[in-house]
mmCIF entry with sequence, helices, sheets and N, C-alpha, C, O atoms, coordinates in Angstrom:
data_MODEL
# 
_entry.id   MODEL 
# 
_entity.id                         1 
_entity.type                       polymer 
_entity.pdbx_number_of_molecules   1 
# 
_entity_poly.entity_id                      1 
_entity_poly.type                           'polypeptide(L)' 
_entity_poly.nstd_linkage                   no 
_entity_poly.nstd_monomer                   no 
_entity_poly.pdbx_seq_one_letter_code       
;(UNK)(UNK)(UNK)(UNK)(UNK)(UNK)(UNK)(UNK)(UNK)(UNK)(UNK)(UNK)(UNK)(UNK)(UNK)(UNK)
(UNK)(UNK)(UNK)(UNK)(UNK)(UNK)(UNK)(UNK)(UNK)(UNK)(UNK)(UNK)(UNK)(UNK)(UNK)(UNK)
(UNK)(UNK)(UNK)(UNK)(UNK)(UNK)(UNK)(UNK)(UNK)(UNK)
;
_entity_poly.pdbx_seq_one_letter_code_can   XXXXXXXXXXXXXXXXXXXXXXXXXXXXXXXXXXXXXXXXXX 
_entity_poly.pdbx_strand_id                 A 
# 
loop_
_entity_poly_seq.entity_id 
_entity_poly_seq.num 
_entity_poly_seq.mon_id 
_entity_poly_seq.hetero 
1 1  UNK n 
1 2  UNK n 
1 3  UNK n 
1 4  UNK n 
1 5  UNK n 
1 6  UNK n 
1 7  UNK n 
1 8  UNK n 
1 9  UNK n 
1 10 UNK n 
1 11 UNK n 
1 12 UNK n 
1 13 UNK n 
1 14 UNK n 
1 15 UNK n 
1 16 UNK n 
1 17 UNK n 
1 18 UNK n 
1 19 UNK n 
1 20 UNK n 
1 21 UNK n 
1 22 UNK n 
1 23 UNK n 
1 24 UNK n 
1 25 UNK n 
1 26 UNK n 
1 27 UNK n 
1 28 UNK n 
1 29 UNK n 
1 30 UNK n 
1 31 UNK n 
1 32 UNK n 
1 33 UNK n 
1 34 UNK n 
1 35 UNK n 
1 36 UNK n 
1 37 UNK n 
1 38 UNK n 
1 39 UNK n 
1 40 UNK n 
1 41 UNK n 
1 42 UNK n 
# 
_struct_asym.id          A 
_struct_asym.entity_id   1 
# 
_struct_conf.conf_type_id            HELX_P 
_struct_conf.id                      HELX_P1 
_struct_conf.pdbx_PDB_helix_id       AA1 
_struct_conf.beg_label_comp_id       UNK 
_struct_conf.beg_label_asym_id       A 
_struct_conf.beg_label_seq_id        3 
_struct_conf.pdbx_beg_PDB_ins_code   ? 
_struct_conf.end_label_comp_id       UNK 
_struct_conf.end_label_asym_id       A 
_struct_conf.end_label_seq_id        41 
_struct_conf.pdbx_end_PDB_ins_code   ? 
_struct_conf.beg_auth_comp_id        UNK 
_struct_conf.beg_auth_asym_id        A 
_struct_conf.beg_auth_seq_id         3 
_struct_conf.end_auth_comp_id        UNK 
_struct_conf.end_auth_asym_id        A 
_struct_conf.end_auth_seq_id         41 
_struct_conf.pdbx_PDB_helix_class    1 
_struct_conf.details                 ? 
_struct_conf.pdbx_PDB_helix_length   39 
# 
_struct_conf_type.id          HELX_P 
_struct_conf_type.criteria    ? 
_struct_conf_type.reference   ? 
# 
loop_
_atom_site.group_PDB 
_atom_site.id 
_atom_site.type_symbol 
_atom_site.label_atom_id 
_atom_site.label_alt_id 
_atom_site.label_comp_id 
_atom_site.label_asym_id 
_atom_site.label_entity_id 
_atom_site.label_seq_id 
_atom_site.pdbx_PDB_ins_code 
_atom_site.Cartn_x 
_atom_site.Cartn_y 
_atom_site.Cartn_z 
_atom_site.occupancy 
_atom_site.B_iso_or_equiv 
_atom_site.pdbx_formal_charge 
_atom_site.auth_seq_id 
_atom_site.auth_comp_id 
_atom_site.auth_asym_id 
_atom_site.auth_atom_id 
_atom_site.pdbx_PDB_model_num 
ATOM 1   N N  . UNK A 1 1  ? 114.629 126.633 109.365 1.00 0.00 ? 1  UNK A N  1 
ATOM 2   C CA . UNK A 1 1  ? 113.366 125.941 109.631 1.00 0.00 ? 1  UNK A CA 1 
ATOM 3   C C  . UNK A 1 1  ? 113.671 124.622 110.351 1.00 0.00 ? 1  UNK A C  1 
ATOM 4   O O  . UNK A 1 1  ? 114.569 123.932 109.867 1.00 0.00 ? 1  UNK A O  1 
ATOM 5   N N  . UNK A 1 2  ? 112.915 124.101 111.657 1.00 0.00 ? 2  UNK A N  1 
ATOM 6   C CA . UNK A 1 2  ? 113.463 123.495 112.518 1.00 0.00 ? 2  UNK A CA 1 
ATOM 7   C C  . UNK A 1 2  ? 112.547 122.285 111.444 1.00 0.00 ? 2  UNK A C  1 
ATOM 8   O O  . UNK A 1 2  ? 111.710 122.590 110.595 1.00 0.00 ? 2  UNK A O  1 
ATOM 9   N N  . UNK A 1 3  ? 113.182 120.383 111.932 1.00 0.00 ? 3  UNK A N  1 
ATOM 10  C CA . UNK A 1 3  ? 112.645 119.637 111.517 1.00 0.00 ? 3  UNK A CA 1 
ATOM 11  C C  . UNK A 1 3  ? 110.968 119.447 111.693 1.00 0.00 ? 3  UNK A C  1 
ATOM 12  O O  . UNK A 1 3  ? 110.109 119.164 110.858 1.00 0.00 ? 3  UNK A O  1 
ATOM 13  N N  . UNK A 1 4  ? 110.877 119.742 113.225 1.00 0.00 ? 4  UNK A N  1 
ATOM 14  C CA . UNK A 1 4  ? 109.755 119.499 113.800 1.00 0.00 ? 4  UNK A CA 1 
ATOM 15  C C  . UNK A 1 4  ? 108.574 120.181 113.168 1.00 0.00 ? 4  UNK A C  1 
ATOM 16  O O  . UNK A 1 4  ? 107.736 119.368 112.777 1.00 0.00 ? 4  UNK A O  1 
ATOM 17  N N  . UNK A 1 5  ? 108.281 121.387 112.964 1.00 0.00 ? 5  UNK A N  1 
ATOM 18  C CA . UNK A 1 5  ? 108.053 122.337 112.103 1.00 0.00 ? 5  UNK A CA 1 
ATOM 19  C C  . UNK A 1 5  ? 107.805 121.737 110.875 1.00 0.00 ? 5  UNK A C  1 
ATOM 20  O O  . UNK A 1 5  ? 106.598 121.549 110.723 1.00 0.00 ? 5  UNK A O  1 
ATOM 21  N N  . UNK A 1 6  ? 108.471 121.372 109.960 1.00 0.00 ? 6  UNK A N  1 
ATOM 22  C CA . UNK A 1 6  ? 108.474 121.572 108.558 1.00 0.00 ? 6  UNK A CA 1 
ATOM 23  C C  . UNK A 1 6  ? 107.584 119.717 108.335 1.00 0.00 ? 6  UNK A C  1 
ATOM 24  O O  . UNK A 1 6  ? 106.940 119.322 107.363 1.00 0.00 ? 6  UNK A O  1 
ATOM 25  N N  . UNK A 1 7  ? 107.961 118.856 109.835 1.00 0.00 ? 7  UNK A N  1 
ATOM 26  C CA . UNK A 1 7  ? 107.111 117.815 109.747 1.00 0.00 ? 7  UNK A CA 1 
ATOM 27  C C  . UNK A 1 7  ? 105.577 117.896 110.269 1.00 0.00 ? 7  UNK A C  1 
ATOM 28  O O  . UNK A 1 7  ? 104.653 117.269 109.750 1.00 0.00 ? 7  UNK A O  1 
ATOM 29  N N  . UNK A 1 8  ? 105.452 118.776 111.387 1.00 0.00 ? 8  UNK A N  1 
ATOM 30  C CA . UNK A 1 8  ? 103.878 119.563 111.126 1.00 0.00 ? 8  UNK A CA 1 
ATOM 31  C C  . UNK A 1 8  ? 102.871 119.948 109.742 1.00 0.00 ? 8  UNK A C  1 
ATOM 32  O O  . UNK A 1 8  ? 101.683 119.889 109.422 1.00 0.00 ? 8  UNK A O  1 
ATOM 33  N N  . UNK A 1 9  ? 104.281 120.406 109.131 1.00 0.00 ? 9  UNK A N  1 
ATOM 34  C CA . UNK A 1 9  ? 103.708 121.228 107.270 1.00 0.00 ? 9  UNK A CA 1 
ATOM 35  C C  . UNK A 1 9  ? 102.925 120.010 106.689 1.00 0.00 ? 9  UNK A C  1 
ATOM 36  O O  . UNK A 1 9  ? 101.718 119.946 106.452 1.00 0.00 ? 9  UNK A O  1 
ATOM 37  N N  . UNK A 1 10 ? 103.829 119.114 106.525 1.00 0.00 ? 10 UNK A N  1 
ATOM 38  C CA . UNK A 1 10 ? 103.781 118.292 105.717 1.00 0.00 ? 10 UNK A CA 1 
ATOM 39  C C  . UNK A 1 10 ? 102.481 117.471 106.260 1.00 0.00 ? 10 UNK A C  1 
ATOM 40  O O  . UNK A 1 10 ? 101.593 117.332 105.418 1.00 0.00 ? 10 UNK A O  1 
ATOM 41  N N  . UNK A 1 11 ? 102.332 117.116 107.069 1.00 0.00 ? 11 UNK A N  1 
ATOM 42  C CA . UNK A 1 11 ? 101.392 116.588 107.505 1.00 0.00 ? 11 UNK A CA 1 
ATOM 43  C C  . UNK A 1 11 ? 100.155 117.078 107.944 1.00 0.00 ? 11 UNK A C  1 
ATOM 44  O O  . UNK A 1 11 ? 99.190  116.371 108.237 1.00 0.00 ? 11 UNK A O  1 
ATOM 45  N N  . UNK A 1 12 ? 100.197 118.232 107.983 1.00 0.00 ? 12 UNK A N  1 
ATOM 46  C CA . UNK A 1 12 ? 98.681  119.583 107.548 1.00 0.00 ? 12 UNK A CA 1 
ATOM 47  C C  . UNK A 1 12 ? 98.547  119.353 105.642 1.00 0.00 ? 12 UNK A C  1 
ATOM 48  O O  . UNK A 1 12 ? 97.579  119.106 104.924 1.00 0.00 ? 12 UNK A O  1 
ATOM 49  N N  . UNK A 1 13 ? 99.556  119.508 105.439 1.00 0.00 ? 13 UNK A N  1 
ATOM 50  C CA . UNK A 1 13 ? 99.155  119.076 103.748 1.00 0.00 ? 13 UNK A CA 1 
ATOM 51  C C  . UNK A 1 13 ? 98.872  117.970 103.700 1.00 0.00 ? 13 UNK A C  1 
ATOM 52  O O  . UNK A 1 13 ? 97.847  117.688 103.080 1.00 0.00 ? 13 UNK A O  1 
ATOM 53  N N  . UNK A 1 14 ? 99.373  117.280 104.103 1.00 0.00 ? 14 UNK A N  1 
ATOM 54  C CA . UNK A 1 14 ? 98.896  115.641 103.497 1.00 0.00 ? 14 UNK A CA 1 
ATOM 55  C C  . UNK A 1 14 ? 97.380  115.301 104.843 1.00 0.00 ? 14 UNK A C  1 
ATOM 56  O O  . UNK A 1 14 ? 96.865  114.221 105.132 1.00 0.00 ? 14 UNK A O  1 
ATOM 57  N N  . UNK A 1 15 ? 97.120  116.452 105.286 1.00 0.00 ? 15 UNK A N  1 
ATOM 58  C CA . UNK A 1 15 ? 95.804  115.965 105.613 1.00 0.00 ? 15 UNK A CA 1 
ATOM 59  C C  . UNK A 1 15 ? 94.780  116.492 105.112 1.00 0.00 ? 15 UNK A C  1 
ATOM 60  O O  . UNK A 1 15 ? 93.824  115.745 104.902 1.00 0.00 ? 15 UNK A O  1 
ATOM 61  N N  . UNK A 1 16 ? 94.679  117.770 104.809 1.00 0.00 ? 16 UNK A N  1 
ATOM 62  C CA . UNK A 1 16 ? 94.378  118.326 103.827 1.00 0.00 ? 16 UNK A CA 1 
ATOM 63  C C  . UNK A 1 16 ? 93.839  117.984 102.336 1.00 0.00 ? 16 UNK A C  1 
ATOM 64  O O  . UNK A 1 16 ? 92.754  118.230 101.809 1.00 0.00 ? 16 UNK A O  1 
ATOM 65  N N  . UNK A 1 17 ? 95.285  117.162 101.730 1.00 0.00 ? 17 UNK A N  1 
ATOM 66  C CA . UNK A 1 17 ? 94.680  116.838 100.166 1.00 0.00 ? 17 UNK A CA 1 
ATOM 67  C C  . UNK A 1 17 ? 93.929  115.727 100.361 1.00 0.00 ? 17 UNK A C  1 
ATOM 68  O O  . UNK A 1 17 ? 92.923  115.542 99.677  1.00 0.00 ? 17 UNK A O  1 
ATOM 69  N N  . UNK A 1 18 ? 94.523  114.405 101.805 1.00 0.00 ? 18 UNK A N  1 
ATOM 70  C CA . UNK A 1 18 ? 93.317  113.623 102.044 1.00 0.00 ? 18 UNK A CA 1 
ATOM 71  C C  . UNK A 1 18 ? 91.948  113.294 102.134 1.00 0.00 ? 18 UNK A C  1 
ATOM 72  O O  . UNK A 1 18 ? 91.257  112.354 101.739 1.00 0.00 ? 18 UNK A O  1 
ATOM 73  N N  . UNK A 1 19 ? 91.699  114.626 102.940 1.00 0.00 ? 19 UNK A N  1 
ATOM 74  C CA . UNK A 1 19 ? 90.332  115.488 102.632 1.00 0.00 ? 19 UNK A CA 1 
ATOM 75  C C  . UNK A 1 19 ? 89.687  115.598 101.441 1.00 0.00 ? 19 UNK A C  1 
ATOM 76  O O  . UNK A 1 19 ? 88.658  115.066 101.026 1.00 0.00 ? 19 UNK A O  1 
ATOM 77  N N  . UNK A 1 20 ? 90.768  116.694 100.751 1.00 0.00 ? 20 UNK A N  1 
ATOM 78  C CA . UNK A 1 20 ? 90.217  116.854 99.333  1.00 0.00 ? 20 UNK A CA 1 
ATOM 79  C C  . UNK A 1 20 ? 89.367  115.222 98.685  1.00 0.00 ? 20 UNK A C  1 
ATOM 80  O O  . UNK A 1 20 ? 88.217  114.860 98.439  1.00 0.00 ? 20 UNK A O  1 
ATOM 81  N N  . UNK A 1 21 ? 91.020  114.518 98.621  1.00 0.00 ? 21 UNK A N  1 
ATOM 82  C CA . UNK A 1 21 ? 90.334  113.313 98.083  1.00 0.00 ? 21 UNK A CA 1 
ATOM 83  C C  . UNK A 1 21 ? 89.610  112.539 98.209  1.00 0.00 ? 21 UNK A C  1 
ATOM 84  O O  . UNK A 1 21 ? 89.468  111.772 97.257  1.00 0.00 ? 21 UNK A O  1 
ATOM 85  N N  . UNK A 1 22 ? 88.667  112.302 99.600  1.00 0.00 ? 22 UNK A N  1 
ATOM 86  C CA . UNK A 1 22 ? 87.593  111.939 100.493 1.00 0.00 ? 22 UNK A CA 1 
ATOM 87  C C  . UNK A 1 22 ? 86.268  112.603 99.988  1.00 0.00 ? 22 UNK A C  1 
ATOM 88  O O  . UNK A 1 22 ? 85.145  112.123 99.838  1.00 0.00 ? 22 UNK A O  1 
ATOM 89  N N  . UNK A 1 23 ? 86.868  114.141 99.727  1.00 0.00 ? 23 UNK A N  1 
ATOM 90  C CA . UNK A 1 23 ? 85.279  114.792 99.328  1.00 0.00 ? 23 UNK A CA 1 
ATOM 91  C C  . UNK A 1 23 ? 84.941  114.717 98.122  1.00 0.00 ? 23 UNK A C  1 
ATOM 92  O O  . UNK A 1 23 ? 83.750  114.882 97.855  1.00 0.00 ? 23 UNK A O  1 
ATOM 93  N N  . UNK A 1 24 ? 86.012  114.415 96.931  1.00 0.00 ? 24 UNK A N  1 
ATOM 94  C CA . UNK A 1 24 ? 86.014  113.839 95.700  1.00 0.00 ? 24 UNK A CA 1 
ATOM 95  C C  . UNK A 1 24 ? 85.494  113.118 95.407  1.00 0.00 ? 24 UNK A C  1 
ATOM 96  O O  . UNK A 1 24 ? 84.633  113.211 94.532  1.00 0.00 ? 24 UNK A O  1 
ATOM 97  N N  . UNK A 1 25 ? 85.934  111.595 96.306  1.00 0.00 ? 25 UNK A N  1 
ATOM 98  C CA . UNK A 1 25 ? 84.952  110.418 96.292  1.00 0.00 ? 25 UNK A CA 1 
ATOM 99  C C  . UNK A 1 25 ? 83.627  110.504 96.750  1.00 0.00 ? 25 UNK A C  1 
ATOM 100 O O  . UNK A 1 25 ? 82.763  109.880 96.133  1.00 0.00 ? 25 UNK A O  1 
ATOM 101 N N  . UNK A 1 26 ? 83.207  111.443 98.124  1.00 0.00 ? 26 UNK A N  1 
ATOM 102 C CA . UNK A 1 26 ? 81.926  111.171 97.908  1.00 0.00 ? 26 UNK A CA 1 
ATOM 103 C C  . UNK A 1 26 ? 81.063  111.766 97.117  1.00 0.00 ? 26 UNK A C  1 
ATOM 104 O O  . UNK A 1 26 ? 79.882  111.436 97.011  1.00 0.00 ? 26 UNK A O  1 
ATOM 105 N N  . UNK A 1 27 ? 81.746  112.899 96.374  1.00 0.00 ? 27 UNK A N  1 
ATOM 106 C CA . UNK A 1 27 ? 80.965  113.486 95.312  1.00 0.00 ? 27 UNK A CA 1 
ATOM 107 C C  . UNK A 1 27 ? 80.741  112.563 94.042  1.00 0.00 ? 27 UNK A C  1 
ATOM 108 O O  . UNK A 1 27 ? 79.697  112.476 93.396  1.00 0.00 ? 27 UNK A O  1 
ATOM 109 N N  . UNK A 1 28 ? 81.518  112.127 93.895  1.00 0.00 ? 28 UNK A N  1 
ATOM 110 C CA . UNK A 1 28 ? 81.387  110.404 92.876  1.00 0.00 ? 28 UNK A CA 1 
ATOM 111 C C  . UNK A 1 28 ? 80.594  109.544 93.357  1.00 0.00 ? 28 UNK A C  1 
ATOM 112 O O  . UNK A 1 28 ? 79.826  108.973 92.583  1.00 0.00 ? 28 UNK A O  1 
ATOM 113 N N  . UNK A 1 29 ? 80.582  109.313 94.398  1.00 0.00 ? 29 UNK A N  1 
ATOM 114 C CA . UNK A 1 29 ? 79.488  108.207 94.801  1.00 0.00 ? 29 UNK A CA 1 
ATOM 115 C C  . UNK A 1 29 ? 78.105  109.010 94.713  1.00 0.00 ? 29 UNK A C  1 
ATOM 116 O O  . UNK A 1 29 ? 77.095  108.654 94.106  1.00 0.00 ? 29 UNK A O  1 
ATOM 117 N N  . UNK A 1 30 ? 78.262  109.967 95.327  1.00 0.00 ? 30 UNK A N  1 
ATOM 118 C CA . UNK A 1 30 ? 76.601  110.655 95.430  1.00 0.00 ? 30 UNK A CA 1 
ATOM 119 C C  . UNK A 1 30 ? 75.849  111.091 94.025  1.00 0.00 ? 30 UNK A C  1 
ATOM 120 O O  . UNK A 1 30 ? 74.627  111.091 93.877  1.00 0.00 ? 30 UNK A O  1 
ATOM 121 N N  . UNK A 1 31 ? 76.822  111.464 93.022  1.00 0.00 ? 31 UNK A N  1 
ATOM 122 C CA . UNK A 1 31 ? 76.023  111.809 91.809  1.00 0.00 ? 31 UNK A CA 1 
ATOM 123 C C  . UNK A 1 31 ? 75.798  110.361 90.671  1.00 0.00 ? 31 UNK A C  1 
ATOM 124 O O  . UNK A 1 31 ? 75.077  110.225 89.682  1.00 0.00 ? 31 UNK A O  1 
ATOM 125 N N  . UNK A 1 32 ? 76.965  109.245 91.486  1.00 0.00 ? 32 UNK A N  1 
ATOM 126 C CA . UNK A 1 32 ? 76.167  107.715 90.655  1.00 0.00 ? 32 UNK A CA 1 
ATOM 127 C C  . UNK A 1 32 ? 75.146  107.314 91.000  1.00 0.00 ? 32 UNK A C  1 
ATOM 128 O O  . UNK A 1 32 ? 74.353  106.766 90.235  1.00 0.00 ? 32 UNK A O  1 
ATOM 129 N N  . UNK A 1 33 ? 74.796  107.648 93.175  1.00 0.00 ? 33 UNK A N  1 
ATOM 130 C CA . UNK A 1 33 ? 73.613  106.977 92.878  1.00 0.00 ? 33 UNK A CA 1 
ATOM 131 C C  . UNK A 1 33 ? 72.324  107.902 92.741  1.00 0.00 ? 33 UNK A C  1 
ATOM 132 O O  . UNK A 1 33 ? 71.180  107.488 92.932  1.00 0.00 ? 33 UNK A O  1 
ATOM 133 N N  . UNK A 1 34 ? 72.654  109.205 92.387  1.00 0.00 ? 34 UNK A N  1 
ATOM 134 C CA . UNK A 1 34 ? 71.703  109.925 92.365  1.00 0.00 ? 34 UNK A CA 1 
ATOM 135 C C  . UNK A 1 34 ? 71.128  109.881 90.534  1.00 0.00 ? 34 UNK A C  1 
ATOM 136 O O  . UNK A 1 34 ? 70.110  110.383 90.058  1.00 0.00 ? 34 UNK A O  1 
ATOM 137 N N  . UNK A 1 35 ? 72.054  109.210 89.949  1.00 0.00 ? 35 UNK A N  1 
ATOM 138 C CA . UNK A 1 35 ? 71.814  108.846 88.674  1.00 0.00 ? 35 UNK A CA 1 
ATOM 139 C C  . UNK A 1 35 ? 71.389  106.976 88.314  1.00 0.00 ? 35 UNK A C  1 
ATOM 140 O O  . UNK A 1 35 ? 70.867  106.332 87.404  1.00 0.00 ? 35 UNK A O  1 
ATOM 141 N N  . UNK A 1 36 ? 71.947  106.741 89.547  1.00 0.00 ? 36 UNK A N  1 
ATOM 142 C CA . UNK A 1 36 ? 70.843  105.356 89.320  1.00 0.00 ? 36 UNK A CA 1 
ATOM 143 C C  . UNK A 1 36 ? 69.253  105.397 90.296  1.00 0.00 ? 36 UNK A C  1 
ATOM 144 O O  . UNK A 1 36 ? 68.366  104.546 90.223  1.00 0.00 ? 36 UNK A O  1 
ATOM 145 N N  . UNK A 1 37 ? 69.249  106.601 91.150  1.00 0.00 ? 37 UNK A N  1 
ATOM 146 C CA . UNK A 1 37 ? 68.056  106.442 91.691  1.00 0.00 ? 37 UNK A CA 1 
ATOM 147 C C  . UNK A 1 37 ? 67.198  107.084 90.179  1.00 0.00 ? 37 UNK A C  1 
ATOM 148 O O  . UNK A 1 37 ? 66.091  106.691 89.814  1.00 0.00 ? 37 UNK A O  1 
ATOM 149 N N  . UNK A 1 38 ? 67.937  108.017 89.554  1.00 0.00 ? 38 UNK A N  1 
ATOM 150 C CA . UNK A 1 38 ? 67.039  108.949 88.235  1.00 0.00 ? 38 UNK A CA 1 
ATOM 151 C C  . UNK A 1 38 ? 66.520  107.603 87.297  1.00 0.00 ? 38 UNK A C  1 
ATOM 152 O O  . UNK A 1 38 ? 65.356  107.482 86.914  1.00 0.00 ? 38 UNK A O  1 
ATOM 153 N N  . UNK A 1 39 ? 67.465  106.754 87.043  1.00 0.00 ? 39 UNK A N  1 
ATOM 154 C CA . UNK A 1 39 ? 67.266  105.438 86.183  1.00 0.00 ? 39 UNK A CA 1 
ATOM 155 C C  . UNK A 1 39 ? 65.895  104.503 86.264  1.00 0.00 ? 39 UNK A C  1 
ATOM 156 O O  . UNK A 1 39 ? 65.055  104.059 85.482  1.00 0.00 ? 39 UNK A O  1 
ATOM 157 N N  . UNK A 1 40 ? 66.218  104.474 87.873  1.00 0.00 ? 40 UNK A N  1 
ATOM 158 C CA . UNK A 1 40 ? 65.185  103.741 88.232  1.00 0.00 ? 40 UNK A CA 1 
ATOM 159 C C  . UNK A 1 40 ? 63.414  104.156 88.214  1.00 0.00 ? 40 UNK A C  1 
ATOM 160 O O  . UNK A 1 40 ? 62.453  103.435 87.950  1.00 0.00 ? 40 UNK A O  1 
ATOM 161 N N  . UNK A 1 41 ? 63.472  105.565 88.597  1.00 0.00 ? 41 UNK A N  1 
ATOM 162 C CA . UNK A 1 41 ? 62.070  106.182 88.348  1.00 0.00 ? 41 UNK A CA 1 
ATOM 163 C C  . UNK A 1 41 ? 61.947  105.983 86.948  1.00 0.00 ? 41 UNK A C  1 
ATOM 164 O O  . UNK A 1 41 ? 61.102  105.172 86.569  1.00 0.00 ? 41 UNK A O  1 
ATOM 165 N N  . UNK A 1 42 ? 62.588  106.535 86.179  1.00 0.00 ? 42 UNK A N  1 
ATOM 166 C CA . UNK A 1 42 ? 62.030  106.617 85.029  1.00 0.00 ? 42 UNK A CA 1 
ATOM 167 C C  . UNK A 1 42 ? 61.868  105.183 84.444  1.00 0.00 ? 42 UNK A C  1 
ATOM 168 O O  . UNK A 1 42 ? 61.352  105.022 83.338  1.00 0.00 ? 42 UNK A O  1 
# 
């Protein structure tokens, strides 16, 4: 397995879990303020 290659990998993964962890956060942000907009009606 050539270097070049295996530094492509790595950096499809690590863009990848970046992602992941991007869509994580905005799923955290979106269900706090969808629970402080619930707060506020009621």
């Amino acid at each position: 397995m050539c270097p070049a290659s295996k530094h492509s990998y790595e950096l499809f993964f690590y863009k990848k879990s970046r992602n992941c962890i991007f869509n994580f956060l905005e799923l955290i942000v979106s269900v706090v303020t969808f629970h402080q907009t619930r707060v506020q009606q009621i």
